[in-house]
mmCIF file as gemmi writes it, N, C-alpha and C atoms, coordinates in Angstrom:
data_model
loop_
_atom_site.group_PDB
_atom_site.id
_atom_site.type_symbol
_atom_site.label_atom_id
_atom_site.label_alt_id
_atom_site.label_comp_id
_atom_site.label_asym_id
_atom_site.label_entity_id
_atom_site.label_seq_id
_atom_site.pdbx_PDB_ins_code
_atom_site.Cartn_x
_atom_site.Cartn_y
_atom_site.Cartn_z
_atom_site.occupancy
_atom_site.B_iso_or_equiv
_atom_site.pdbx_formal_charge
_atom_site.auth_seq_id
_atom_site.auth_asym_id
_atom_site.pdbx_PDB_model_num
ATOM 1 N N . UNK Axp A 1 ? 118.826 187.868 221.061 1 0 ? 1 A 1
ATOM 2 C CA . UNK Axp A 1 ? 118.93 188.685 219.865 1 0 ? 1 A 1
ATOM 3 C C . UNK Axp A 1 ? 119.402 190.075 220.277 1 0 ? 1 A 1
ATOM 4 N N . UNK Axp A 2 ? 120.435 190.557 219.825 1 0 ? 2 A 1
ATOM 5 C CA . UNK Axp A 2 ? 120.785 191.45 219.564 1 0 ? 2 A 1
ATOM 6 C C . UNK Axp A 2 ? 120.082 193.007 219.383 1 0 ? 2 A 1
ATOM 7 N N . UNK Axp A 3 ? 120.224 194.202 219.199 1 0 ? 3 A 1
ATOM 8 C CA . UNK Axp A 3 ? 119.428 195.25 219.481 1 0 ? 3 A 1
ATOM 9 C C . UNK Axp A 3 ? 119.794 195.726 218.208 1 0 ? 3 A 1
ATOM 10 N N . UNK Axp A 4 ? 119.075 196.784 217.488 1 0 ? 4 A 1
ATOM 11 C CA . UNK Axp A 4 ? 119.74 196.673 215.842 1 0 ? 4 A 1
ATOM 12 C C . UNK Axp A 4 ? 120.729 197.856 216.249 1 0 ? 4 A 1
ATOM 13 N N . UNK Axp A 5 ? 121.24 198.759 217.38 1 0 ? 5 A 1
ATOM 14 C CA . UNK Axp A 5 ? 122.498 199.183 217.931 1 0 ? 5 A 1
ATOM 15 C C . UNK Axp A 5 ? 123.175 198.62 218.292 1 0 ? 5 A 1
ATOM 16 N N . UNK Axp A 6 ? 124.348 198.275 218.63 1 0 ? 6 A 1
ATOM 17 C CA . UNK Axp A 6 ? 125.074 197.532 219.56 1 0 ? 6 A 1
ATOM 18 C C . UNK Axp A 6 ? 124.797 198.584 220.826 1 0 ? 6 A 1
ATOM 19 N N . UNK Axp A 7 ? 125.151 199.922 220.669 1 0 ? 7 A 1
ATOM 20 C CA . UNK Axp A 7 ? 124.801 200.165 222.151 1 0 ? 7 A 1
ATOM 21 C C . UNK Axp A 7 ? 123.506 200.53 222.814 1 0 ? 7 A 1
ATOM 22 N N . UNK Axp A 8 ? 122.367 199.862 222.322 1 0 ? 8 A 1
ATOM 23 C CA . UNK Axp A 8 ? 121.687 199.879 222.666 1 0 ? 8 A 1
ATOM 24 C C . UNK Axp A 8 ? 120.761 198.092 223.053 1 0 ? 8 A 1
ATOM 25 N N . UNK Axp A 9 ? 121.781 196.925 222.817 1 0 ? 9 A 1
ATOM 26 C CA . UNK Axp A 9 ? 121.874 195.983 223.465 1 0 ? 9 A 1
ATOM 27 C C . UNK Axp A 9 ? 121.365 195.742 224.692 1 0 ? 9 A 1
ATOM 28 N N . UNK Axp A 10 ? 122.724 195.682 226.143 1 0 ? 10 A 1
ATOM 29 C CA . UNK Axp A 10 ? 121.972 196.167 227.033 1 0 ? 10 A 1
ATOM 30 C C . UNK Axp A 10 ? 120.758 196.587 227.953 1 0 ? 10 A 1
ATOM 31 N N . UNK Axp A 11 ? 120.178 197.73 226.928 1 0 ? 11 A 1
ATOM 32 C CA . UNK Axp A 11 ? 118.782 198.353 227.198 1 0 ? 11 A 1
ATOM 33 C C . UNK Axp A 11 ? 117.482 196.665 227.12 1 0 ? 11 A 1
ATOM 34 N N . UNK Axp A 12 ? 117.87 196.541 225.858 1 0 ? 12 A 1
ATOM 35 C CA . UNK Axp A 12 ? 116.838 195.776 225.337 1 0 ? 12 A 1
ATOM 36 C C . UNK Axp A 12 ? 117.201 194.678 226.444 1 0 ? 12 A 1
ATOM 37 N N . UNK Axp A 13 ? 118.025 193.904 226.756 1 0 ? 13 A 1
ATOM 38 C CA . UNK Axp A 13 ? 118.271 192.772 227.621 1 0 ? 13 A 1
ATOM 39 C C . UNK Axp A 13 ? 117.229 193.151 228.896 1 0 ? 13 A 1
ATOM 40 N N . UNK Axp A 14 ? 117.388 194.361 229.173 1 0 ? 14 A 1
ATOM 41 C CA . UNK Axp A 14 ? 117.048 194.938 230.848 1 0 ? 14 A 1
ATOM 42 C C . UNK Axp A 14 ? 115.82 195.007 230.058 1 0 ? 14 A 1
ATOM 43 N N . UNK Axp A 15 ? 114.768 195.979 229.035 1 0 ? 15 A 1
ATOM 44 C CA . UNK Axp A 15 ? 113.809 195.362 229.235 1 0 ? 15 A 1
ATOM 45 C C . UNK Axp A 15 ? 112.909 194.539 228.713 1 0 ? 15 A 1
ATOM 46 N N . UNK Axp A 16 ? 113.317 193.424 228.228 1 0 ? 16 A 1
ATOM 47 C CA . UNK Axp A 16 ? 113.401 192.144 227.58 1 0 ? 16 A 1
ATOM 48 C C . UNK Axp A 16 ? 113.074 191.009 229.185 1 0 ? 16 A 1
ATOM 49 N N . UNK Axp A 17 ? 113.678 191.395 230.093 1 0 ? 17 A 1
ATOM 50 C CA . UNK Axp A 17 ? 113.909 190.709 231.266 1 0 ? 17 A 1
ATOM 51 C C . UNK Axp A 17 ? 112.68 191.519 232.281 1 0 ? 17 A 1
ATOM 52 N N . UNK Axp A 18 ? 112.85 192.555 232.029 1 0 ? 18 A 1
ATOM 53 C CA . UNK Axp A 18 ? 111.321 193.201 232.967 1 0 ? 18 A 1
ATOM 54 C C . UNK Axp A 18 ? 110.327 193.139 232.403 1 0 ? 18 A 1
ATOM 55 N N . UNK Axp A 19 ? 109.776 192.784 231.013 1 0 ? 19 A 1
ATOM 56 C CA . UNK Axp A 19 ? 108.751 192.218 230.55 1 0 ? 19 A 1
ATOM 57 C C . UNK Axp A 19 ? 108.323 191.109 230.698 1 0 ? 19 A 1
ATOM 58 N N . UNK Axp A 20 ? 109.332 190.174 230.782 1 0 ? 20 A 1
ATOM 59 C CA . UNK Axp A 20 ? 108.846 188.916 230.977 1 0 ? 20 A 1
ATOM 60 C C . UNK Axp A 20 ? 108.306 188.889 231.906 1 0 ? 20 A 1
ATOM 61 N N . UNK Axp A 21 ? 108.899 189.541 233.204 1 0 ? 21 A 1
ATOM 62 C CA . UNK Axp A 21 ? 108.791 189.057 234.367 1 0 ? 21 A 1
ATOM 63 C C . UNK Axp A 21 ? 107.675 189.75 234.514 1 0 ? 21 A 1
ATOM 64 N N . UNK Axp A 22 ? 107.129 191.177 234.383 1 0 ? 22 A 1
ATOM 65 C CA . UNK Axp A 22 ? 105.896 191.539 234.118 1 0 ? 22 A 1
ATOM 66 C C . UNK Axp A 22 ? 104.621 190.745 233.704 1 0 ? 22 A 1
ATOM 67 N N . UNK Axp A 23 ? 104.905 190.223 232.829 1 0 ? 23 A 1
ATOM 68 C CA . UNK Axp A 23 ? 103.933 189.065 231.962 1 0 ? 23 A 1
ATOM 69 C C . UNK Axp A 23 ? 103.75 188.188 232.57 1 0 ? 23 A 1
ATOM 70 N N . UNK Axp A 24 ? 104.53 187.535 233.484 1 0 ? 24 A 1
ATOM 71 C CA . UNK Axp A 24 ? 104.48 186.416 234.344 1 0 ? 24 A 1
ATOM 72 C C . UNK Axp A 24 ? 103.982 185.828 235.04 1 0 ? 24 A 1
ATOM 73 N N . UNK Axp A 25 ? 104.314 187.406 235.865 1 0 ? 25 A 1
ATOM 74 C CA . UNK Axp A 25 ? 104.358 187.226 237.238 1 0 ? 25 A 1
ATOM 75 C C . UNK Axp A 25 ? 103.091 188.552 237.474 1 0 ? 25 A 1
ATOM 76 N N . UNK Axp A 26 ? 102.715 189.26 236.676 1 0 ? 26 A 1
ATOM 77 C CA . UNK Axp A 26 ? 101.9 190.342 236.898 1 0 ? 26 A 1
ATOM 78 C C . UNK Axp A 26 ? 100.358 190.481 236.101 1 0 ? 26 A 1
ATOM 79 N N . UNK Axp A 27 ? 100.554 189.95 234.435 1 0 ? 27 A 1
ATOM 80 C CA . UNK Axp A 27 ? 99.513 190.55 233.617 1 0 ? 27 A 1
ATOM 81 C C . UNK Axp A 27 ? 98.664 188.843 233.369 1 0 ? 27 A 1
ATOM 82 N N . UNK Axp A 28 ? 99.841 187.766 233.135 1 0 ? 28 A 1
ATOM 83 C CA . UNK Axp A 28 ? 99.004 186.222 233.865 1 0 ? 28 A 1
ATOM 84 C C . UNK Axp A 28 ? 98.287 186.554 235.111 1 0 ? 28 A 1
ATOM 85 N N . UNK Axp A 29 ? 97.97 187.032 235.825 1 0 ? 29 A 1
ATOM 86 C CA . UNK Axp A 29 ? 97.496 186.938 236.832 1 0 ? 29 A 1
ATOM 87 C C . UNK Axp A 29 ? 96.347 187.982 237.328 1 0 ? 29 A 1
ATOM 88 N N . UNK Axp A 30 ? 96.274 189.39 235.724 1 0 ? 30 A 1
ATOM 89 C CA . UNK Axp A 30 ? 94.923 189.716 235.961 1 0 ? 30 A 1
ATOM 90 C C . UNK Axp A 30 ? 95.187 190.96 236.215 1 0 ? 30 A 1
ATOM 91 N N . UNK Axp A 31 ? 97.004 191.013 236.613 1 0 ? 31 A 1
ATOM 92 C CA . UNK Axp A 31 ? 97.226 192.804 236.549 1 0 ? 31 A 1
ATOM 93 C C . UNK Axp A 31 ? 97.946 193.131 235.368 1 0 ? 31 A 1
ATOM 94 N N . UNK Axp A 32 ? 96.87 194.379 234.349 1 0 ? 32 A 1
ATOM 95 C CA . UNK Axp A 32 ? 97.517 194.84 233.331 1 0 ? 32 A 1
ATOM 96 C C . UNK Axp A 32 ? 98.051 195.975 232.794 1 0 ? 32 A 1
ATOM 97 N N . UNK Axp A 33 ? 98.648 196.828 234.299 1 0 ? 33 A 1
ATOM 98 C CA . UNK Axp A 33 ? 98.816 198.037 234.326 1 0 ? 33 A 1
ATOM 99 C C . UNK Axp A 33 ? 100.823 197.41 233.879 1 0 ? 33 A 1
ATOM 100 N N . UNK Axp A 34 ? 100.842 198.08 233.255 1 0 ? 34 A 1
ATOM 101 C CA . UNK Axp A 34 ? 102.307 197.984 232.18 1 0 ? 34 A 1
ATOM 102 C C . UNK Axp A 34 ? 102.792 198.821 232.5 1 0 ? 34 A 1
ATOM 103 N N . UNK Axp A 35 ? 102.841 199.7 233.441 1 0 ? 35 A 1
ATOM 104 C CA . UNK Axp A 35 ? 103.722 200.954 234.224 1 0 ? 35 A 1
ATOM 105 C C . UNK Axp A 35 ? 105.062 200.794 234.277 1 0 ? 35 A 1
ATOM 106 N N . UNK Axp A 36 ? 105.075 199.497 234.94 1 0 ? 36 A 1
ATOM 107 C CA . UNK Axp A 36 ? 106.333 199.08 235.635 1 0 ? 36 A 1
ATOM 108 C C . UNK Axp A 36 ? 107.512 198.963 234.831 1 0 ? 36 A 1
ATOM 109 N N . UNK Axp A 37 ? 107.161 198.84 233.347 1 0 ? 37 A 1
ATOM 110 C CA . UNK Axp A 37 ? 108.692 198.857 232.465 1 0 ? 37 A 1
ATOM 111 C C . UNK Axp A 37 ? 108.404 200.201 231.545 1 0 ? 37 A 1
ATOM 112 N N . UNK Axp A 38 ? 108.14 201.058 231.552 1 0 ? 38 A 1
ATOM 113 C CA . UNK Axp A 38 ? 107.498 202.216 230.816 1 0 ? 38 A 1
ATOM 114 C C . UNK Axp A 38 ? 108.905 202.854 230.826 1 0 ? 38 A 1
ATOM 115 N N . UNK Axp A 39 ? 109.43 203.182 232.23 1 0 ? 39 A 1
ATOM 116 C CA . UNK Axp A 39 ? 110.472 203.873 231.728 1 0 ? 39 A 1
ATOM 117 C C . UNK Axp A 39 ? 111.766 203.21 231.167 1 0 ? 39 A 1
ATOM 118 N N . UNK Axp A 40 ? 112.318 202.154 231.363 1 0 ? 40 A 1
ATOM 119 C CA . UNK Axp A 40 ? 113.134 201.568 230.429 1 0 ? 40 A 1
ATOM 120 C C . UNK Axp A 40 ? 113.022 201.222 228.681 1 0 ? 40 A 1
ATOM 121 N N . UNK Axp A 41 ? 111.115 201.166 228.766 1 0 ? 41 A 1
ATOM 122 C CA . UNK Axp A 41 ? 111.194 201.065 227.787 1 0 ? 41 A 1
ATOM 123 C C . UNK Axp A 41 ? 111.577 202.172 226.783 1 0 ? 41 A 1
ATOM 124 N N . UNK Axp A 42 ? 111.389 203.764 227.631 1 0 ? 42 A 1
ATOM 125 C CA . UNK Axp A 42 ? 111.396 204.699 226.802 1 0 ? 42 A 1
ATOM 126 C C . UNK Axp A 42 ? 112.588 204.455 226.302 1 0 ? 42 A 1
ATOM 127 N N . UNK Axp A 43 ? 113.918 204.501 227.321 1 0 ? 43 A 1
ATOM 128 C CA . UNK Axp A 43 ? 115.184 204.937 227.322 1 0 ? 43 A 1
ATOM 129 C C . UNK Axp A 43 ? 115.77 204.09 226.21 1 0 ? 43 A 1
ATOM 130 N N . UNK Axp A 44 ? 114.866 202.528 225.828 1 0 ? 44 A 1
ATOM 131 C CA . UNK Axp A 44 ? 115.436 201.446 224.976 1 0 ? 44 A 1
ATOM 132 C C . UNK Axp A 44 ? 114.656 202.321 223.601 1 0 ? 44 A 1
ATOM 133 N N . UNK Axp A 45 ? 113.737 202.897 223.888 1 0 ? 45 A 1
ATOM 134 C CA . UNK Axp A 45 ? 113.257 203.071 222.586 1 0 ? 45 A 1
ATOM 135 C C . UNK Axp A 45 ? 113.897 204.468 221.793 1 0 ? 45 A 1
ATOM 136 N N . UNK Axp A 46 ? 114.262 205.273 222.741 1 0 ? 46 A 1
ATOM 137 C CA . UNK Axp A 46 ? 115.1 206.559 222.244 1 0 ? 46 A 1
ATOM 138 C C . UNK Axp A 46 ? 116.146 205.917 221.671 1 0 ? 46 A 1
ATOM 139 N N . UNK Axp A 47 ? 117.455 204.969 222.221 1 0 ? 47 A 1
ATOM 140 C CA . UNK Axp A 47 ? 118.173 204.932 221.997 1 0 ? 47 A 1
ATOM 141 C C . UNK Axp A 47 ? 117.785 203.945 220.603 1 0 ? 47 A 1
ATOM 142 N N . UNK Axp A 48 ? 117.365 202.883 220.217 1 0 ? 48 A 1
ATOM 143 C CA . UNK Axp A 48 ? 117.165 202.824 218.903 1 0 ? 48 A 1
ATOM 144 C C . UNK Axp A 48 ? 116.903 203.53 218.243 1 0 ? 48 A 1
ATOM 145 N N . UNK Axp A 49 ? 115.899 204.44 217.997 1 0 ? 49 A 1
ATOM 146 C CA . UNK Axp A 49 ? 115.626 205.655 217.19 1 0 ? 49 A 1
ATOM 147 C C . UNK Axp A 49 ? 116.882 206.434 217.275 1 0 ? 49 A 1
ATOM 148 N N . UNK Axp A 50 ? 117.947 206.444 217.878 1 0 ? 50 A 1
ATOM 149 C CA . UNK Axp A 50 ? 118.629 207.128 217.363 1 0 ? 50 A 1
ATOM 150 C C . UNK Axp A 50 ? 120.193 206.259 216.706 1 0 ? 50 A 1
ATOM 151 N N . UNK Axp A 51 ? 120.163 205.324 217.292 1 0 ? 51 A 1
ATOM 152 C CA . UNK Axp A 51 ? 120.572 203.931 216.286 1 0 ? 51 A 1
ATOM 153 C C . UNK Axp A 51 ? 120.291 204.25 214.505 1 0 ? 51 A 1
ATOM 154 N N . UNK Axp A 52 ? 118.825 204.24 215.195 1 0 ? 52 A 1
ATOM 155 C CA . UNK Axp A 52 ? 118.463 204.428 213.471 1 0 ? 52 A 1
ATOM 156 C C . UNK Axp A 52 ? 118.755 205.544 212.282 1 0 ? 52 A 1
ATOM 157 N N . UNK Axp A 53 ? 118.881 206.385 213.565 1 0 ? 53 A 1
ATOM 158 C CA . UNK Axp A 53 ? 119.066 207.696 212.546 1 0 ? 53 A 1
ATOM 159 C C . UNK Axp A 53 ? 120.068 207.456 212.437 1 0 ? 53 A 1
ATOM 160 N N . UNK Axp A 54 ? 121.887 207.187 212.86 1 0 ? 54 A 1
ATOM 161 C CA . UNK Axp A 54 ? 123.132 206.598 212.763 1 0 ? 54 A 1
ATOM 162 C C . UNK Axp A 54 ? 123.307 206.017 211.194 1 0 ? 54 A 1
ATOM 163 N N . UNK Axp A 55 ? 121.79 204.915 211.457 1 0 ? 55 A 1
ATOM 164 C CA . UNK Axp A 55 ? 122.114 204.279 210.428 1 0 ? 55 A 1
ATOM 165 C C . UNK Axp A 55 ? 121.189 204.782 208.985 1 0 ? 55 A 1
ATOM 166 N N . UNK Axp A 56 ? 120.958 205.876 208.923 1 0 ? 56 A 1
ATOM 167 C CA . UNK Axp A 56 ? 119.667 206.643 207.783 1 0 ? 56 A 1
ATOM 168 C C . UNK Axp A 56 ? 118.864 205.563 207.676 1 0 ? 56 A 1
ATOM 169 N N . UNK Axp A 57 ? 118.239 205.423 208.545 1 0 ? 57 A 1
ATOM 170 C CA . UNK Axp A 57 ? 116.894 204.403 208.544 1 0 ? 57 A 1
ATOM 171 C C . UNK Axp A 57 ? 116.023 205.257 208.842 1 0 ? 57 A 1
ATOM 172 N N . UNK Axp A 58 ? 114.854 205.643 208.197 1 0 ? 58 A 1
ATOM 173 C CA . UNK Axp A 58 ? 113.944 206.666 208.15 1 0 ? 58 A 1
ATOM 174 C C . UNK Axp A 58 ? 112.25 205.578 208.385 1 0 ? 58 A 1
ATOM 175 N N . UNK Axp A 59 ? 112.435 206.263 210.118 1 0 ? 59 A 1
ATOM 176 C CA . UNK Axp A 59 ? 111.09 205.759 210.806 1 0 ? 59 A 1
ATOM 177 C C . UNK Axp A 59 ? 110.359 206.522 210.722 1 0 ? 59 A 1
ATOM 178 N N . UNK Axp A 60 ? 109.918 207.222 209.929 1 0 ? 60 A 1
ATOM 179 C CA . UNK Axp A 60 ? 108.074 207.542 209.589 1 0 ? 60 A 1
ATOM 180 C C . UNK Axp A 60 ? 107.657 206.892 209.886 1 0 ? 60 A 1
ATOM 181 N N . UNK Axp A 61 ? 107.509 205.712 208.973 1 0 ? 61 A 1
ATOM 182 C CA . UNK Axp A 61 ? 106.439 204.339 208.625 1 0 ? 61 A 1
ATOM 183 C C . UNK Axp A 61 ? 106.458 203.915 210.094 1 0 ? 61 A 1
ATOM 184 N N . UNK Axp A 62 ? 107.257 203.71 210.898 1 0 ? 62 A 1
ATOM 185 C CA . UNK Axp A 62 ? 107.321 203.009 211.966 1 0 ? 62 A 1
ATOM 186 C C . UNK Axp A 62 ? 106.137 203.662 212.839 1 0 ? 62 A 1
ATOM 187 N N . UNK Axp A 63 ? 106.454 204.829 213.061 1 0 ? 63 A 1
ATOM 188 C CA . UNK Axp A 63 ? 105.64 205.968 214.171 1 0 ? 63 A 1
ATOM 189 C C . UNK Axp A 63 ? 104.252 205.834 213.541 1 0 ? 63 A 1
ATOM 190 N N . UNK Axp A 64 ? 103.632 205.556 212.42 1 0 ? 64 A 1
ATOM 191 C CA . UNK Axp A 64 ? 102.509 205.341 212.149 1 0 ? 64 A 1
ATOM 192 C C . UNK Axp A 64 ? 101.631 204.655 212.524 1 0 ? 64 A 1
ATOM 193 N N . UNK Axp A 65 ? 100.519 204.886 213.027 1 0 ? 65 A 1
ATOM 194 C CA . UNK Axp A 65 ? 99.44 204.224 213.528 1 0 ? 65 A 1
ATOM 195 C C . UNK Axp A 65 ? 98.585 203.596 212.528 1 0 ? 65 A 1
ATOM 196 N N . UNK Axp A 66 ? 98.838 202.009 212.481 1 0 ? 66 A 1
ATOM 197 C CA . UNK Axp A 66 ? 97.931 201.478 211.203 1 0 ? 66 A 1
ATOM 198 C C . UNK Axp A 66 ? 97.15 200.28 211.977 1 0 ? 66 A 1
ATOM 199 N N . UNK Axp A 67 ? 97.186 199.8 213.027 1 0 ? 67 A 1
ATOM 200 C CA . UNK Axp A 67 ? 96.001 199.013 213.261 1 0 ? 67 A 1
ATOM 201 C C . UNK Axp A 67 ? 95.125 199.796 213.846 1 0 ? 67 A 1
ATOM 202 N N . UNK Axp A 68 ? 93.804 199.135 213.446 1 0 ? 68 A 1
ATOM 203 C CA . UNK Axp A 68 ? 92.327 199.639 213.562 1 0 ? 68 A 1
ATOM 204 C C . UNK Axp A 68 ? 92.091 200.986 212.65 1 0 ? 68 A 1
ATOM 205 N N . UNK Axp A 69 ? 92.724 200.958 211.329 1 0 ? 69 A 1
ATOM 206 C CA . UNK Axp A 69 ? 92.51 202.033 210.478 1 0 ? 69 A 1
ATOM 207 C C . UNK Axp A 69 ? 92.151 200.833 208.974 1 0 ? 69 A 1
ATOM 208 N N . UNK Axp A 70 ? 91.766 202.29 207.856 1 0 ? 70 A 1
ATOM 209 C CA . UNK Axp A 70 ? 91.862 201.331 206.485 1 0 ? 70 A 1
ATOM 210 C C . UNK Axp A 70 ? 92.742 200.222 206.545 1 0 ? 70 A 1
ATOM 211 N N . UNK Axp A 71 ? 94.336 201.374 206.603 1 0 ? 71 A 1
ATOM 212 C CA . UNK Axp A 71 ? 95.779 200.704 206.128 1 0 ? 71 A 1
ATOM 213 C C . UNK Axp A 71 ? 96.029 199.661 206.714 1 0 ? 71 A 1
ATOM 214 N N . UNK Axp A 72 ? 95.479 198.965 207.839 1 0 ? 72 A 1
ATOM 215 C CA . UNK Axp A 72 ? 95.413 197.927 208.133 1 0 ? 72 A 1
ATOM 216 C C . UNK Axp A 72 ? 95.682 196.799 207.643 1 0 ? 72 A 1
ATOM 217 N N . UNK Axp A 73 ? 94.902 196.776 206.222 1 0 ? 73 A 1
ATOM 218 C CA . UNK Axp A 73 ? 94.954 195.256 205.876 1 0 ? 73 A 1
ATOM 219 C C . UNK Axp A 73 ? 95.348 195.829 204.164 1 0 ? 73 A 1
ATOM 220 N N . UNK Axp A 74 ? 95.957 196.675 203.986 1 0 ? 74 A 1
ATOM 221 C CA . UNK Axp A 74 ? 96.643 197.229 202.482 1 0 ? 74 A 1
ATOM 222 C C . UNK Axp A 74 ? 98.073 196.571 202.423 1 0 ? 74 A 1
ATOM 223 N N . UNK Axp A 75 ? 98.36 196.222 201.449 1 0 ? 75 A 1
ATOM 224 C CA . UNK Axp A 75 ? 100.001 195.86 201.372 1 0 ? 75 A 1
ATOM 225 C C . UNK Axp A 75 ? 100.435 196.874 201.213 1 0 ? 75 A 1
ATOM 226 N N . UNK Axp A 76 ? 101.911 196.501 201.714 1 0 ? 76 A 1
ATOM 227 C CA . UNK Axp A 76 ? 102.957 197.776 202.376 1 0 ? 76 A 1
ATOM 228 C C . UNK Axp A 76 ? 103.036 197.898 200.403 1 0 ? 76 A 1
ATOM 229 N N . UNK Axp A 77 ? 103.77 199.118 200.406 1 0 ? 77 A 1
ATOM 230 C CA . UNK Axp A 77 ? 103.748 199.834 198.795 1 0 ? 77 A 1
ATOM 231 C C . UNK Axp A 77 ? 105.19 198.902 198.216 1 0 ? 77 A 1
ATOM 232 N N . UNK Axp A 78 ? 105.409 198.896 196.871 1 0 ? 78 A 1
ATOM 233 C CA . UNK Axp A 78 ? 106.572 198.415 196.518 1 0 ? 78 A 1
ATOM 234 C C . UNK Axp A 78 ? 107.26 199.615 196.06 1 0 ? 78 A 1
ATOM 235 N N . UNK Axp A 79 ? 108.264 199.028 196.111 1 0 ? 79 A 1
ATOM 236 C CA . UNK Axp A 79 ? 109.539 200.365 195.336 1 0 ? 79 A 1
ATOM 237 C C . UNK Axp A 79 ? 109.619 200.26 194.061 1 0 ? 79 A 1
ATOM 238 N N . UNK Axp A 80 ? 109.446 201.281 193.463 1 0 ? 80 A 1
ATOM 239 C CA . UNK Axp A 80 ? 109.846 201.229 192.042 1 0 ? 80 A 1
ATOM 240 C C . UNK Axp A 80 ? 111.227 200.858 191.177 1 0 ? 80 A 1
ATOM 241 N N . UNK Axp A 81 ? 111.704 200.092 190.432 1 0 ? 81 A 1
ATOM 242 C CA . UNK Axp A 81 ? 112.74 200.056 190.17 1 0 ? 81 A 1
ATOM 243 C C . UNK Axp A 81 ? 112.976 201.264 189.47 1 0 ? 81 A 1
């Protein structure tokens, strides 16, 4: 699957591929220090966020922290026609 950038593709492949192998080969086995893809993940995660802004996709909602709160288990709001 695809990255919702195209140029930010790539990123996600690389760490799409160091997660796994993380998971694998590291957190199956009892180590769950997630260090090891931290910084790719940043660089994949900047570059979507700014994908997004490209595309006026407005991540508030995203950056929000809703598990282990009320909003948890609230349905997302509808749009008004």
């Amino acid at each position: 699957m695809n990255s919702i950038g195209e140029e930010c593709t790539d990123l996600k492949k690389k760490y799409d591929d160091c997660f796994n192998s993380w998971f694998s080969e590291r957190f199956l086995k009892g180590d769950h220090d997630d260090s090891v893809c931290s910084g790719i993940f940043k660089v994949y995660q900047d570059c979507v966020k700014n994908a997004m802004k490209q595309q006026n996709i407005d991540f508030k909602e995203i950056d929000k922290d809703v598990l282990g709160t009320d909003n948890e288990f609230k349905a997302p709001p509808t749009e008004s026609s």
